[in-house]
N, C-alpha and C positions, 0 to 999 in steps of 0.2 A: 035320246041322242041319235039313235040309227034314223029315224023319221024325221027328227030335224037336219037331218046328213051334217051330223058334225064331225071333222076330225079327229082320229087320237093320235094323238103320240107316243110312243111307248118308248121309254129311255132304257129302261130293265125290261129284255127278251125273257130272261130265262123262266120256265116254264114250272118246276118245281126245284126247290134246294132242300139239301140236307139241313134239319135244324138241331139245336142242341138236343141232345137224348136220342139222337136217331131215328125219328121221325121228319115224315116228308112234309115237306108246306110248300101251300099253291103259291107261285110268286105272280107278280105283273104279266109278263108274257101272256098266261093263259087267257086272262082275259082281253087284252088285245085279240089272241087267235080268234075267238070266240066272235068278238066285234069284226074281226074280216069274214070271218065264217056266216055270221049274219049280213053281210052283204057292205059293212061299213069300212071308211078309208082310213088305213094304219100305216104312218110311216113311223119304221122299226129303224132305231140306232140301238148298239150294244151288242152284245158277243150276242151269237156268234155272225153279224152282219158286217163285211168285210170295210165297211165306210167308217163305223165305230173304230180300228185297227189301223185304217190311212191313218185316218184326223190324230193319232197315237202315235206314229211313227214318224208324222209332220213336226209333231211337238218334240219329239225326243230331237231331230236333225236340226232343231233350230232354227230354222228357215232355210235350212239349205233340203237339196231336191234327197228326198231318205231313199231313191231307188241305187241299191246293192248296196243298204245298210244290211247289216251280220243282225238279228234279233231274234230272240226265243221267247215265246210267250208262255207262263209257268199260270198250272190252274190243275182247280180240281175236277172238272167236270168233261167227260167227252163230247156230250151235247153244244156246250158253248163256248168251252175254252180251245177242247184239242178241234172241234168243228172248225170253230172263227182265224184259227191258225192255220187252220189247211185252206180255209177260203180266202187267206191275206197271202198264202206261198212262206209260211214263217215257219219254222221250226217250234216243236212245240215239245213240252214237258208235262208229262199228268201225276199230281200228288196224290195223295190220298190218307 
C-alpha cells in the first residue's frame, strides 16, 4: 500500500480499548498511526478529531447552524472521548 501511495481512511481513531475481562486490544487507530508513521496519507475522522463532533452537532441541530448549542458528550475514555470534547469546546463527562 505505502509504495503504491494509497490512501487510508480510518473511521475508528482509537488506539486501544478495554475488552471484556479487562484486557487491552489493539483497535484501528494504531495501525493507521503506523501508516502515517511510515510516511503514508491518513485522513482521520472519529473521536477524538474535532470534524467527527461538527458533522454530530450538525445532525443533532437539524440543519439549523448548532453554534451555542448546550451539548455534553458522555464516554469512557480520556484519550478520545474527554480529548474530542475538549477539542469540539463541549462539555464533557467520563464514565468508567
Amino acid at each position: 500500500a505505502l509504495k503504491r501511495k494509497l490512501p487510508m481512511i480510518c473511521a475508528n481513531p482509537d488506539l486501544r480499548a478495554m475488552q471484556p475481562g479487562g484486557g487491552m486490544g489493539h483497535m484501528p487507530g494504531g495501525l493507521a498511526q503506523l501508516y502515517e508513521d511510515m510516511g503514508g496519507e491518513v485522513t482521520w475522522f472519529g473521536k477524538p478529531h474535532k470534524k467527527h463532533f461538527d458533522a454530530s452537532l450538525s445532525l443533532l441541530a437539524g440543519g439549523h447552524d448548532p453554534a451555542g448549542m448546550r451539548a455534553c458528550h458522555v464516554g469512557d475514555s480520556l484519550h478520545h472521548d474527554v480529548q474530542g470534547a475538549n477539542n469540539a469546546s463541549l462539555a464533557s463527562l467520563l464514565v468508567g
